[in-house]
ChimeraX commands (.cxc) that place a marker at each C-alpha (Angstrom):
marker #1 position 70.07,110.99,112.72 radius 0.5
marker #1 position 72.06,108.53,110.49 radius 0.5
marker #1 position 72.98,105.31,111.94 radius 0.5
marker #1 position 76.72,104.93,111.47 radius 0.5
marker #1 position 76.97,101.33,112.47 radius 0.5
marker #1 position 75.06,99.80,109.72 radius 0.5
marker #1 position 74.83,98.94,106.19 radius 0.5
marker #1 position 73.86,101.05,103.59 radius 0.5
marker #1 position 71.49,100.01,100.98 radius 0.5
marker #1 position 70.68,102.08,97.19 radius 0.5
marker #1 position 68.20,100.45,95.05 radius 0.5
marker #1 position 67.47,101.21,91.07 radius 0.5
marker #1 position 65.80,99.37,88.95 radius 0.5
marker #1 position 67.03,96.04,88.99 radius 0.5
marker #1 position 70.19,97.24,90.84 radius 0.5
marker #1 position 71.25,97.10,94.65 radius 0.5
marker #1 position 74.15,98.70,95.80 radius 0.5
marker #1 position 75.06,97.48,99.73 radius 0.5
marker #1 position 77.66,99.91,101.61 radius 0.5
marker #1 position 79.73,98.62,104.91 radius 0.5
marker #1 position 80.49,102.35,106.02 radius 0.5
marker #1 position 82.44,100.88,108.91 radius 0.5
marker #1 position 84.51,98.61,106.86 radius 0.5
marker #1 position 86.76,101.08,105.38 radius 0.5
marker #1 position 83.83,102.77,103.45 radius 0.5
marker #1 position 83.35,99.41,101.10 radius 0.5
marker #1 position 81.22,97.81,98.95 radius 0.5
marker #1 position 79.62,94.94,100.37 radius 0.5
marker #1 position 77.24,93.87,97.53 radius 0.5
marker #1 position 76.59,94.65,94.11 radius 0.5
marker #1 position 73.81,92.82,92.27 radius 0.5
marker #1 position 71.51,92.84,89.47 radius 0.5
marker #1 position 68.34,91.05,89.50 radius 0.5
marker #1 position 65.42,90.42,87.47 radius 0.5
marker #1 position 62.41,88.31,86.96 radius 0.5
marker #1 position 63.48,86.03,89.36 radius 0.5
marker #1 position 67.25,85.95,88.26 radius 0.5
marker #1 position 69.91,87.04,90.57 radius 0.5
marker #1 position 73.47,88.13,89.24 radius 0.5
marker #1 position 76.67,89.56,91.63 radius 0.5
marker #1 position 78.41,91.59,89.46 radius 0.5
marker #1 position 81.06,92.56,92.05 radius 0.5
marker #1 position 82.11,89.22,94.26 radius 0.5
marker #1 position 80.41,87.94,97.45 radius 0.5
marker #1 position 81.35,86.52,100.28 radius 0.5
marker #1 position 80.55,83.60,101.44 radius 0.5
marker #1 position 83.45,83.10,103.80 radius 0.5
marker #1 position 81.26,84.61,106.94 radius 0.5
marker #1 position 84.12,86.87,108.16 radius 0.5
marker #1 position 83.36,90.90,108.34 radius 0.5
marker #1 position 87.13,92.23,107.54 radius 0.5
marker #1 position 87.35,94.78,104.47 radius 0.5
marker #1 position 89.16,92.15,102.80 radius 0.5
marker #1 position 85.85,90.16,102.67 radius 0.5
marker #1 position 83.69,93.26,101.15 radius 0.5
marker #1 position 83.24,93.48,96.89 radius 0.5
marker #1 position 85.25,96.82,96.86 radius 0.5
marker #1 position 87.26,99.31,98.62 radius 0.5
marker #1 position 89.22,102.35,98.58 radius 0.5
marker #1 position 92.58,103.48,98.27 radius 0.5
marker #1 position 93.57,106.27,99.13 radius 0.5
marker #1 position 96.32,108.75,99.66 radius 0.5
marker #1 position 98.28,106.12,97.85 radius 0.5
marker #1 position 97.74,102.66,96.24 radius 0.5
marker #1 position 99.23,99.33,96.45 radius 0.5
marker #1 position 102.45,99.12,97.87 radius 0.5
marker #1 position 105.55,101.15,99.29 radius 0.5
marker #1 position 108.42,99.02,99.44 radius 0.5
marker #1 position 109.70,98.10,103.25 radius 0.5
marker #1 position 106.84,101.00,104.35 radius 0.5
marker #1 position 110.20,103.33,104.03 radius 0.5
marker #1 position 110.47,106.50,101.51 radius 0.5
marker #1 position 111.90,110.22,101.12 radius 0.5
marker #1 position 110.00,113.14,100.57 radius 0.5
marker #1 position 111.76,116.52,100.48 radius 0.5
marker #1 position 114.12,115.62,102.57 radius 0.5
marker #1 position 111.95,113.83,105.42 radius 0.5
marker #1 position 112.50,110.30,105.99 radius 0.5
marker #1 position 108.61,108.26,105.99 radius 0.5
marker #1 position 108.47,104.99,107.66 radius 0.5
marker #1 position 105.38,102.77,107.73 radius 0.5
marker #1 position 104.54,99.58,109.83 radius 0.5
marker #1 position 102.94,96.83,107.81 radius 0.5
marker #1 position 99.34,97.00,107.19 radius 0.5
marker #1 position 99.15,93.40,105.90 radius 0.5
marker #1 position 99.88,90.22,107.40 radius 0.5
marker #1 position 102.35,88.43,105.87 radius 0.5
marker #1 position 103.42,91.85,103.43 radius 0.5
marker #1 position 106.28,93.39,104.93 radius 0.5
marker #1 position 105.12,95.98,102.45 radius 0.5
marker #1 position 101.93,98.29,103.94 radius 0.5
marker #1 position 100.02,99.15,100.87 radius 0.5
marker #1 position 96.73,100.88,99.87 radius 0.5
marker #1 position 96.83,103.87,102.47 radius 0.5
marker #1 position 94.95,104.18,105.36 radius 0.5
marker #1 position 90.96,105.15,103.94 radius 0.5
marker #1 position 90.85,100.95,103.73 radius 0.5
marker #1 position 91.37,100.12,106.97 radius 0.5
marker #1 position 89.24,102.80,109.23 radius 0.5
marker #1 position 85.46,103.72,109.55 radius 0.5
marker #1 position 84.03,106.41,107.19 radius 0.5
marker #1 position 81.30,108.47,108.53 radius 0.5
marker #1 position 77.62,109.07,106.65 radius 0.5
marker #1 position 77.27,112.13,105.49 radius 0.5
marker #1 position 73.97,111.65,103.66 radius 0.5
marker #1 position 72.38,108.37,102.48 radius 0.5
marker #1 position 69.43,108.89,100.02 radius 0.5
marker #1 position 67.35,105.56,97.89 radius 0.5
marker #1 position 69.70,105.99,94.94 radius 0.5
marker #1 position 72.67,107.83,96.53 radius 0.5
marker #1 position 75.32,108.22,99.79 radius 0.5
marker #1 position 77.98,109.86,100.76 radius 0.5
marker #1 position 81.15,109.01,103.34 radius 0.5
marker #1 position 83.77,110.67,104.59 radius 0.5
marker #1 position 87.46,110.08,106.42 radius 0.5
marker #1 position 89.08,112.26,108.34 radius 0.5
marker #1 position 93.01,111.25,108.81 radius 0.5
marker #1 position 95.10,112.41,111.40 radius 0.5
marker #1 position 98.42,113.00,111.14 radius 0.5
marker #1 position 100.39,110.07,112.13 radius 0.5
marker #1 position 103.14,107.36,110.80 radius 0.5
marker #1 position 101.65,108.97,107.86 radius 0.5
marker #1 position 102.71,112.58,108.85 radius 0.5
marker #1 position 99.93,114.36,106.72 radius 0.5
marker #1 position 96.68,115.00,108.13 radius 0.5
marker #1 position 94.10,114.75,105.19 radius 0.5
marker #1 position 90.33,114.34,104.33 radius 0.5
marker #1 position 88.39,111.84,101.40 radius 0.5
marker #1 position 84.88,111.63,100.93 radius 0.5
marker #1 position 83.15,108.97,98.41 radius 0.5
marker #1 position 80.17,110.01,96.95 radius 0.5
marker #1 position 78.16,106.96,95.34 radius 0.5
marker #1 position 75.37,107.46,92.78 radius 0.5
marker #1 position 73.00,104.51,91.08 radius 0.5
marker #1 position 70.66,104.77,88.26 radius 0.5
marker #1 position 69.47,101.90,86.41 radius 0.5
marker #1 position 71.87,101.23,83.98 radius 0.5
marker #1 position 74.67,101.34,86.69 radius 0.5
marker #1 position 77.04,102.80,89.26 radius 0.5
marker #1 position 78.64,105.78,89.54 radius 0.5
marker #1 position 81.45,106.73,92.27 radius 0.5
marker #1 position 83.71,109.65,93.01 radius 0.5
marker #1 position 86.73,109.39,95.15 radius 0.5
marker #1 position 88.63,112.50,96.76 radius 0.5
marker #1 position 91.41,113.50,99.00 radius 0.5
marker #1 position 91.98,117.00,100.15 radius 0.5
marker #1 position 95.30,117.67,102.16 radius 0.5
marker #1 position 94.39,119.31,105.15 radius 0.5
marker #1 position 97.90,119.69,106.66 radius 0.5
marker #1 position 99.99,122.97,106.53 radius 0.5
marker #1 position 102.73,121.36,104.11 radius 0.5
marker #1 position 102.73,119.69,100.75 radius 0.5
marker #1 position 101.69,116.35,100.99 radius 0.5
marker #1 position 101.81,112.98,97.89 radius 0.5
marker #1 position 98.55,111.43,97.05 radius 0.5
marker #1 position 97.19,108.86,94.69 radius 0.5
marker #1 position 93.91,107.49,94.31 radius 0.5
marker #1 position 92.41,104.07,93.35 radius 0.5
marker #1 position 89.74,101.51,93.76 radius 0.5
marker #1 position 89.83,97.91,94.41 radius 0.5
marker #1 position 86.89,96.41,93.26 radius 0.5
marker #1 position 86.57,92.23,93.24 radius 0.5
marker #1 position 84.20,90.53,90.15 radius 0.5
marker #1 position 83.46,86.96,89.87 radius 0.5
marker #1 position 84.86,84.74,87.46 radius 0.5
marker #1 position 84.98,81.89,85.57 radius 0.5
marker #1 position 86.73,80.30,82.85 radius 0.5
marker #1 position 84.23,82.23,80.16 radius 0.5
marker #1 position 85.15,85.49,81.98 radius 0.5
marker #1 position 86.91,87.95,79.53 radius 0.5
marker #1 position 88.41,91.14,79.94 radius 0.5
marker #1 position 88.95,93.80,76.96 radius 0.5
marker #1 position 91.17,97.21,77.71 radius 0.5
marker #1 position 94.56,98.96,76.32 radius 0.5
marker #1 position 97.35,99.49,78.10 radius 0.5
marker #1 position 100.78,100.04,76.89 radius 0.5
marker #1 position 103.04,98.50,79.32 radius 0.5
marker #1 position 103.37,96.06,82.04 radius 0.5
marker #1 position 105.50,96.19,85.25 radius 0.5
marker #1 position 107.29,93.17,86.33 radius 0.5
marker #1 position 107.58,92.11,89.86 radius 0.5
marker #1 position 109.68,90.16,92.09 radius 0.5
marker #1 position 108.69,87.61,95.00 radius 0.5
marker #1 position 107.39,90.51,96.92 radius 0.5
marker #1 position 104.78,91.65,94.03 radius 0.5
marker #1 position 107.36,94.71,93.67 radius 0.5
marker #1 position 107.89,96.02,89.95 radius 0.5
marker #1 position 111.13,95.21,88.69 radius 0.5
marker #1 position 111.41,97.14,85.92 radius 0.5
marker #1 position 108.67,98.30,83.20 radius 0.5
marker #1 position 107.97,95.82,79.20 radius 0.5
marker #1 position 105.59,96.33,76.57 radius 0.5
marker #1 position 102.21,94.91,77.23 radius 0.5
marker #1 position 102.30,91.87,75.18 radius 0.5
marker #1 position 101.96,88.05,75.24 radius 0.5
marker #1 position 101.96,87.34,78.93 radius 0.5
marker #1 position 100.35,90.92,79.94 radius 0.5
marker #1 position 98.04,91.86,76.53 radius 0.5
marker #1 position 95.12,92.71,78.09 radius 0.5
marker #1 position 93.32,93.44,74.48 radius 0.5
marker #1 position 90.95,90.29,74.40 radius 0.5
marker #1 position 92.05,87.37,76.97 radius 0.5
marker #1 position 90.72,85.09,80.09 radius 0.5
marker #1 position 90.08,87.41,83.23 radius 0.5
marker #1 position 90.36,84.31,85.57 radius 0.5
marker #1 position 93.28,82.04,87.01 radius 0.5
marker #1 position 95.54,83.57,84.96 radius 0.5
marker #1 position 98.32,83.88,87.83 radius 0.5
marker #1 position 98.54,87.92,87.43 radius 0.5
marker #1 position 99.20,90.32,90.31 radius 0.5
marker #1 position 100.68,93.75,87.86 radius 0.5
marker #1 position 100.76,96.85,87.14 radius 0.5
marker #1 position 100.10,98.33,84.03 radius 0.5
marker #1 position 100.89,101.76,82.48 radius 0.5
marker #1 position 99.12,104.04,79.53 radius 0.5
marker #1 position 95.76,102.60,80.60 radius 0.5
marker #1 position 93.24,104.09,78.15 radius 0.5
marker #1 position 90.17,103.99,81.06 radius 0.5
marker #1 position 88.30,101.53,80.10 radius 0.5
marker #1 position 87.77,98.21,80.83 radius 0.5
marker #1 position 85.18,95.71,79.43 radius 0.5
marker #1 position 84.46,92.63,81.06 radius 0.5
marker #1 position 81.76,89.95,79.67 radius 0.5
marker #1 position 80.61,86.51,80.62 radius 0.5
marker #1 position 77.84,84.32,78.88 radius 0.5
marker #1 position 76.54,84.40,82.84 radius 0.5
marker #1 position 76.07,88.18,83.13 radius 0.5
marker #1 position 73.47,90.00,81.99 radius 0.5
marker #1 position 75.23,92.06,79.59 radius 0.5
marker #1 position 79.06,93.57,79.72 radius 0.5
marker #1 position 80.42,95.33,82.28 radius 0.5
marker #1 position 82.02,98.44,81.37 radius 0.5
marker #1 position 84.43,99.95,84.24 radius 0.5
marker #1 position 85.45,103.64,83.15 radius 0.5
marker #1 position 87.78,105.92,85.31 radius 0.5
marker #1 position 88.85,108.80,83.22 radius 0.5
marker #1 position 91.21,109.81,85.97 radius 0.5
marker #1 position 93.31,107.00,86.09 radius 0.5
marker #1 position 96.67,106.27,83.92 radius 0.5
marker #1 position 97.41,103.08,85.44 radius 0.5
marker #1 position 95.61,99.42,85.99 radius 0.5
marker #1 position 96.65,96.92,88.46 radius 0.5
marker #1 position 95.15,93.45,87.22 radius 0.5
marker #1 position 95.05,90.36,90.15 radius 0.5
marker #1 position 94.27,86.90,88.91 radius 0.5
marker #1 position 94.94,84.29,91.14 radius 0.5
marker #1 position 96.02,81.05,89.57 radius 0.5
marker #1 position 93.55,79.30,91.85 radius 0.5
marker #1 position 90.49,81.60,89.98 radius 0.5
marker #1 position 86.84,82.19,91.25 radius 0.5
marker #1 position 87.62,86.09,91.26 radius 0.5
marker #1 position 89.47,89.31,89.95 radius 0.5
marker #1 position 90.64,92.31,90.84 radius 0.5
marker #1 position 90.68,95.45,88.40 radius 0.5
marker #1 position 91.99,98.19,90.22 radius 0.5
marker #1 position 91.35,101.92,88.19 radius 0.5
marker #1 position 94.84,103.70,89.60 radius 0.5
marker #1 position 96.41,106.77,89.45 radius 0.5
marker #1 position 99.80,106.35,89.88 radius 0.5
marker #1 position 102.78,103.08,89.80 radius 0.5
marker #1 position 102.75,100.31,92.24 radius 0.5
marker #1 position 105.74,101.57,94.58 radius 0.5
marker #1 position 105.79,105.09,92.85 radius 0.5
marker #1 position 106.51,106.61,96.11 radius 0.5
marker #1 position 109.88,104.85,96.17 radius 0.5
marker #1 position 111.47,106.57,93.15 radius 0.5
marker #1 position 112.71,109.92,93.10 radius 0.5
marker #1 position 110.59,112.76,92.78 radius 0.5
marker #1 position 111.65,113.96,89.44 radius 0.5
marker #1 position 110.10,110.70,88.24 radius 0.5
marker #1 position 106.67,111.05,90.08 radius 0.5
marker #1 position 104.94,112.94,87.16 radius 0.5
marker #1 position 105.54,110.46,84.67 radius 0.5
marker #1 position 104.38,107.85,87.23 radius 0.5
marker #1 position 101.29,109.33,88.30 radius 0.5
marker #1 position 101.98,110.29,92.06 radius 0.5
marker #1 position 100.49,113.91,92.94 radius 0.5
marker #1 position 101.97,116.63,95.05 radius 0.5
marker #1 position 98.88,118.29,96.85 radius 0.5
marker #1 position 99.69,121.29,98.67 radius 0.5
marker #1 position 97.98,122.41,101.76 radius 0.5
marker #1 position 94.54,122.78,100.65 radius 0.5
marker #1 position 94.20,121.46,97.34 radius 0.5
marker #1 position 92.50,117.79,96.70 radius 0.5
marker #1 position 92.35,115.34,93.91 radius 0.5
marker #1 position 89.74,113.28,92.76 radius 0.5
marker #1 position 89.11,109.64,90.87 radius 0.5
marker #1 position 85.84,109.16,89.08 radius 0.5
marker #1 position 84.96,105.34,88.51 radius 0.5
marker #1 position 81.72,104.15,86.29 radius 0.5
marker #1 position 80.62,100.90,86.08 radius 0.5
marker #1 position 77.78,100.27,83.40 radius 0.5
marker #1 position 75.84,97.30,81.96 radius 0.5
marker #1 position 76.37,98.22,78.22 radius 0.5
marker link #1:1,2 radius 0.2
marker link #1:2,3 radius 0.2
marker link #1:3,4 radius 0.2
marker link #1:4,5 radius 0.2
marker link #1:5,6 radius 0.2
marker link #1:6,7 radius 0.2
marker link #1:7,8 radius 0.2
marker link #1:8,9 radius 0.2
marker link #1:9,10 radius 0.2
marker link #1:10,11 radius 0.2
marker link #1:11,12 radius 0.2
marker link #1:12,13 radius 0.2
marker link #1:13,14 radius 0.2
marker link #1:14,15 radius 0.2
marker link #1:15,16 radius 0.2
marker link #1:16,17 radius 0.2
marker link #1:17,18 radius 0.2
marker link #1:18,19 radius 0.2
marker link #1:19,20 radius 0.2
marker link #1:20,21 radius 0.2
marker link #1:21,22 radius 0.2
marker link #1:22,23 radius 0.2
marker link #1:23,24 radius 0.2
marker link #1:24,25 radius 0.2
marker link #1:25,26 radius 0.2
marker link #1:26,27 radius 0.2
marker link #1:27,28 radius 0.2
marker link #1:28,29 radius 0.2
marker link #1:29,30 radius 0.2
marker link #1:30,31 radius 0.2
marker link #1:31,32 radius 0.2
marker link #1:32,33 radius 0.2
marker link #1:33,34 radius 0.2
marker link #1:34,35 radius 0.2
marker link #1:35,36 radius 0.2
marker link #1:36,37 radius 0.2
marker link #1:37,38 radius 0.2
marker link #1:38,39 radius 0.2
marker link #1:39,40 radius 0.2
marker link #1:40,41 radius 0.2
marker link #1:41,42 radius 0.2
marker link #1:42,43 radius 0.2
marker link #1:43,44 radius 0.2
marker link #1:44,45 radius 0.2
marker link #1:45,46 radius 0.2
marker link #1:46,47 radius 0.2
marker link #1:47,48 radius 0.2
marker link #1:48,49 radius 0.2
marker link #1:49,50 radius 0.2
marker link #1:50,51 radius 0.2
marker link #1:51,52 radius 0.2
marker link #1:52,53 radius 0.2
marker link #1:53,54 radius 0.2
marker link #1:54,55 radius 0.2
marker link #1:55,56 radius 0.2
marker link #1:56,57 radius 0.2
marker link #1:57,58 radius 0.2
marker link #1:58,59 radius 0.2
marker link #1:59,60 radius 0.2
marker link #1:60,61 radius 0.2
marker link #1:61,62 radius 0.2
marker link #1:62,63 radius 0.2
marker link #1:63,64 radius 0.2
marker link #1:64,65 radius 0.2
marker link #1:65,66 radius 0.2
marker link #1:66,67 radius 0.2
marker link #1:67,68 radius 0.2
marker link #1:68,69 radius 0.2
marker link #1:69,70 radius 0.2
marker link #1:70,71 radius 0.2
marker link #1:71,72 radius 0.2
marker link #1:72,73 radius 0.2
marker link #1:73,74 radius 0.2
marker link #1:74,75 radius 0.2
marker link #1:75,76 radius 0.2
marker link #1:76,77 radius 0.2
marker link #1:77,78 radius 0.2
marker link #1:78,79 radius 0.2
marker link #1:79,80 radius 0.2
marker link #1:80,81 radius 0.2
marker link #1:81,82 radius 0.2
marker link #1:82,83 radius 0.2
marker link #1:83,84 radius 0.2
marker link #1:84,85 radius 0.2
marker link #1:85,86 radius 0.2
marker link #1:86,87 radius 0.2
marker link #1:87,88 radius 0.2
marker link #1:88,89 radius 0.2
marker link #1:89,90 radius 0.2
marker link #1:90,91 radius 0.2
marker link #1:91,92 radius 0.2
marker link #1:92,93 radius 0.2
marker link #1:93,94 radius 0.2
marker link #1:94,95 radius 0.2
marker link #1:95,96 radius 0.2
marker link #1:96,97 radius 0.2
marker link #1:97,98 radius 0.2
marker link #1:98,99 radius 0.2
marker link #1:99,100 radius 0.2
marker link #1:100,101 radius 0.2
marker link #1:101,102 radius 0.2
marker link #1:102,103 radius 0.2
marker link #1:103,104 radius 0.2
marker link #1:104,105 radius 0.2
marker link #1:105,106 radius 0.2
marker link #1:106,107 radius 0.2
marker link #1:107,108 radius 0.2
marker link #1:108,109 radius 0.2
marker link #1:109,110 radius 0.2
marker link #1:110,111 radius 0.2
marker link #1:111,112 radius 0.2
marker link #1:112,113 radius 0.2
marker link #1:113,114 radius 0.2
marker link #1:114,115 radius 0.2
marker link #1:115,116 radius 0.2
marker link #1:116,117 radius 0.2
marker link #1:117,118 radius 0.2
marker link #1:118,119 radius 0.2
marker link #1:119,120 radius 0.2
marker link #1:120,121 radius 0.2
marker link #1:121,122 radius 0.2
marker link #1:122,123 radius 0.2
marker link #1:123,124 radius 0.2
marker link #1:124,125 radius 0.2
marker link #1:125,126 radius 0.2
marker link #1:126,127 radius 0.2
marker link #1:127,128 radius 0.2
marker link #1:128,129 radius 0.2
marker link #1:129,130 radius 0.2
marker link #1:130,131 radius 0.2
marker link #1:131,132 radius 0.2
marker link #1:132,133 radius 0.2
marker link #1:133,134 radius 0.2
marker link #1:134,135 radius 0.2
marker link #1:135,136 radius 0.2
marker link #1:136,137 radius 0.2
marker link #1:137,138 radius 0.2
marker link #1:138,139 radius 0.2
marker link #1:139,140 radius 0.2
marker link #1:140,141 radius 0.2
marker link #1:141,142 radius 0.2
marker link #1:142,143 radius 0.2
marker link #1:143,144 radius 0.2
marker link #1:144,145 radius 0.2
marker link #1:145,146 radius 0.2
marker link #1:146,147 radius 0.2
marker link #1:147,148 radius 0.2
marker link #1:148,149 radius 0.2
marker link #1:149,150 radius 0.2
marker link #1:150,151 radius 0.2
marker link #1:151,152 radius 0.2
marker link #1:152,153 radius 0.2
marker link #1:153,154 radius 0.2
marker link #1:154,155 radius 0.2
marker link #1:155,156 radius 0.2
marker link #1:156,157 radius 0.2
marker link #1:157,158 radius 0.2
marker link #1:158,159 radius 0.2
marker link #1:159,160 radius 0.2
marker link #1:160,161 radius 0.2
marker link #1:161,162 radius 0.2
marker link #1:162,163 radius 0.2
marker link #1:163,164 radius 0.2
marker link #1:164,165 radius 0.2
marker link #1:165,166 radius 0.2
marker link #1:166,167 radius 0.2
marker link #1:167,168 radius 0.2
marker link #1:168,169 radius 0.2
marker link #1:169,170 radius 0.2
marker link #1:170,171 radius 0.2
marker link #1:171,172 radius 0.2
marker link #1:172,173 radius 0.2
marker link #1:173,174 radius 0.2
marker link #1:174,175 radius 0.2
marker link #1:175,176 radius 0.2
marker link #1:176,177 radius 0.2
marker link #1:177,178 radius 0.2
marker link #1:178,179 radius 0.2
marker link #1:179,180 radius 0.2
marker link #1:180,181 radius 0.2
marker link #1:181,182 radius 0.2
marker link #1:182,183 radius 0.2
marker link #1:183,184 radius 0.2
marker link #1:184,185 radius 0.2
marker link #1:185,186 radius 0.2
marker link #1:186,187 radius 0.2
marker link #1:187,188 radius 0.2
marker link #1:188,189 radius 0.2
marker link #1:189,190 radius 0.2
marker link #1:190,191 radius 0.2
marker link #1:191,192 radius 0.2
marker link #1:192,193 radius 0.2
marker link #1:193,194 radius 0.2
marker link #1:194,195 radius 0.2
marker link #1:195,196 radius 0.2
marker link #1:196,197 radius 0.2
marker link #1:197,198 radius 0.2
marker link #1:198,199 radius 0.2
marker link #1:199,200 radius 0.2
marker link #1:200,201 radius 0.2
marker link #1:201,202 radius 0.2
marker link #1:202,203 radius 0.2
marker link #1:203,204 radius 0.2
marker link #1:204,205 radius 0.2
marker link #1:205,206 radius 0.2
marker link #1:206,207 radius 0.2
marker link #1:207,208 radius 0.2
marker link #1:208,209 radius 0.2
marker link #1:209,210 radius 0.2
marker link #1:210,211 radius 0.2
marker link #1:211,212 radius 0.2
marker link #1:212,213 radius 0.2
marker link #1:213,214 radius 0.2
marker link #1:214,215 radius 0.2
marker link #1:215,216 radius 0.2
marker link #1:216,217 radius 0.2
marker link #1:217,218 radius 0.2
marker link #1:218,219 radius 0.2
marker link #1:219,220 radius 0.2
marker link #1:220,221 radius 0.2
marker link #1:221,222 radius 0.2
marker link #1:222,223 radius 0.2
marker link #1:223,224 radius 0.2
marker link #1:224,225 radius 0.2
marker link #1:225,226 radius 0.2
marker link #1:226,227 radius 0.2
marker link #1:227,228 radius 0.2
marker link #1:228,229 radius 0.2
marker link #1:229,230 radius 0.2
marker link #1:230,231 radius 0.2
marker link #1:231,232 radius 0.2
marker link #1:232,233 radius 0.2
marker link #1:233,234 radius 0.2
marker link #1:234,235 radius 0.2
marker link #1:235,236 radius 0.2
marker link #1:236,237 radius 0.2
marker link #1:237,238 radius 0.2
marker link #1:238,239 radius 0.2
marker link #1:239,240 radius 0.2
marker link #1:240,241 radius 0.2
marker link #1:241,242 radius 0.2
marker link #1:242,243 radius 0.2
marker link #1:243,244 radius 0.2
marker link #1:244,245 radius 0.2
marker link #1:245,246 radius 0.2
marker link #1:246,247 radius 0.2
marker link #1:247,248 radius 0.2
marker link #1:248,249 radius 0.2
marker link #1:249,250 radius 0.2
marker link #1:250,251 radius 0.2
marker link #1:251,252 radius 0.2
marker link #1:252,253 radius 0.2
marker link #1:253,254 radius 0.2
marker link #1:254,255 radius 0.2
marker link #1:255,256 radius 0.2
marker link #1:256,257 radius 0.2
marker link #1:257,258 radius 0.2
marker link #1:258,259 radius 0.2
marker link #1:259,260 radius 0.2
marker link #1:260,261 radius 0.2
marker link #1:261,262 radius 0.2
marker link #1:262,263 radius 0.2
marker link #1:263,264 radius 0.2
marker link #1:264,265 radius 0.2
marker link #1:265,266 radius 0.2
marker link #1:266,267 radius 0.2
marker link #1:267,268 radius 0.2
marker link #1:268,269 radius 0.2
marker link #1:269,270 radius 0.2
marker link #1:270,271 radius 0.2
marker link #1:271,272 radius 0.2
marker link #1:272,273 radius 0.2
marker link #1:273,274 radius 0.2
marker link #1:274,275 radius 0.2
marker link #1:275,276 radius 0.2
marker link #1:276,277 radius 0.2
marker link #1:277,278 radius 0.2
marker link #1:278,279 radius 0.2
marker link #1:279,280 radius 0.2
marker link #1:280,281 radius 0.2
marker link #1:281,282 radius 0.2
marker link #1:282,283 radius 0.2
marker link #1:283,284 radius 0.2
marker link #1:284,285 radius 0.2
marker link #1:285,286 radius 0.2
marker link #1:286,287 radius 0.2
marker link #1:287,288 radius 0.2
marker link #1:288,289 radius 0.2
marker link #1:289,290 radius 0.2
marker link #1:290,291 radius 0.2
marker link #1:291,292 radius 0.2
marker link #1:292,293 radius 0.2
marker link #1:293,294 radius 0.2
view
């Protein structure tokens, strides 16, 4: 029988990969280590508390960041959502984040977990399973969602991983535009991706970023003197990138997305062109993320 209350752990090579099942199927630690050396290449806590918001990566899913007020139309049927985030009068990143996933199998080099969401403020009932792979060179991680209910239901997918940083800490990746936001880290309305928000070759850390980004081209690489070699992050999937860097530094988020932050507040029509799926009853979607020492 697999023990559902504690940690997962996948060794290869000189990787570990630590899962908190229970913590809305996360990523506690990610490390490399060799000879003696020791490297996080996803962030660690030090801080002692065991929220999700304390792990190196989690989930999003059926939709990512946030929906503004929790309040939205679809087909005619008014959606309200309570706050999932204190202080955010925004909820944001689904539900997957915040509930226990199940182990389905757990294996040295692999696991997988699964969610099962009934239908509720969110009026959908759906199920996601992650499915985590680790070889040597790095890890490999597959997101779905299949809509379980009897009606069409919106999904998007995303992940939220954390990485250390200092001020050697680079990121490389294209993307074509930015998304501005207000006091409420809501877009306001949608520039080219340049000076403040090029992404092409620029400081990952305390740069005082919390955007969006659209025409991602899936690839991200990250590098620092510190590491043992550069990080690639893939997601083929995903058409967006939501960047976080606080001013205050010490960490970043690069979130692999597949649709807007806040796409669920815009008409329909527009949904396509920002990413957000319609799933009908039955059907599922999936996000693929990679990420490699290269």
């Amino acid at each position: 029988m697999i023990d559902q209350t504690h940690q997962l752990t996948l060794r290869a090579g000189p990787l570990e990969l630590v899962l908190s099942p229970s913590l809305g199927g996360s990523i506690h630690r990610f490390t490399w280590t060799s000879e003696g050396r020791r490297v996080p290449l996803l962030r660690e806590s030090h801080s002692g508390e065991t929220t999700v918001l304390d792990q190196a990566s989690f989930p999003l899913v059926p939709y990512v960041n946030r929906i503004r007020d929790g309040r939205f139309v679809f087909r005619g049927e008014e959606v309200r959502l309570a706050p999932n985030m204190a202080g955010d009068p925004s909820p944001l990143h689904g539900q997957g984040w915040l509930g226990a996933w199940n182990v389905a199998t757990a294996h040295e080099r692999s696991a997988e977990l699964r969610f099962t969401h009934e239908a509720g403020e969110w009026p959908w009932d759906w199920k996601a399973r992650q499915s985590f792979a680790l070889d040597e060179r790095g890890l490999s991680l597959t997101l779905e969602c299949r809509n379980t209910s009897d009606r069409p239901m919106p999904c998007g997918l995303g992940q939220h991983p954390y990485f250390p940083c200092t001020s050697e800490t680079r990121i490389r990746t294209q993307v074509a535009t930015a998304f501005e936001i207000d006091e409420h880290v809501l877009p306001t309305g949608e520039v080219p991706a340049t000076g403040r928000y090029d992404l092409s070759d620029r400081a990952a850390c305390g740069q005082g970023l919390d955007h969006g980004f659209g025409g991602w081209g899936g690839e991200a690489l990250l590098t620092d003197p510190a590491w043992p070699a550069t990080l690639r992050l893939t997601s083929p999937e995903a058409r967006f990138f939501q960047l976080y860097s606080p001013e205050s530094g010490g960490i970043f988020v690069a979130e692999p997305v597949t649709h807007a932050n806040a796409a669920l507040n815009e008409p329909e029509a527009r949904w396509a062109q920002l990413g957000m799926r319609v799933l009908e009853p039955g059907l599922s979607m999936r996000l693929t993320m990679r990420l490699e020492l290269a």
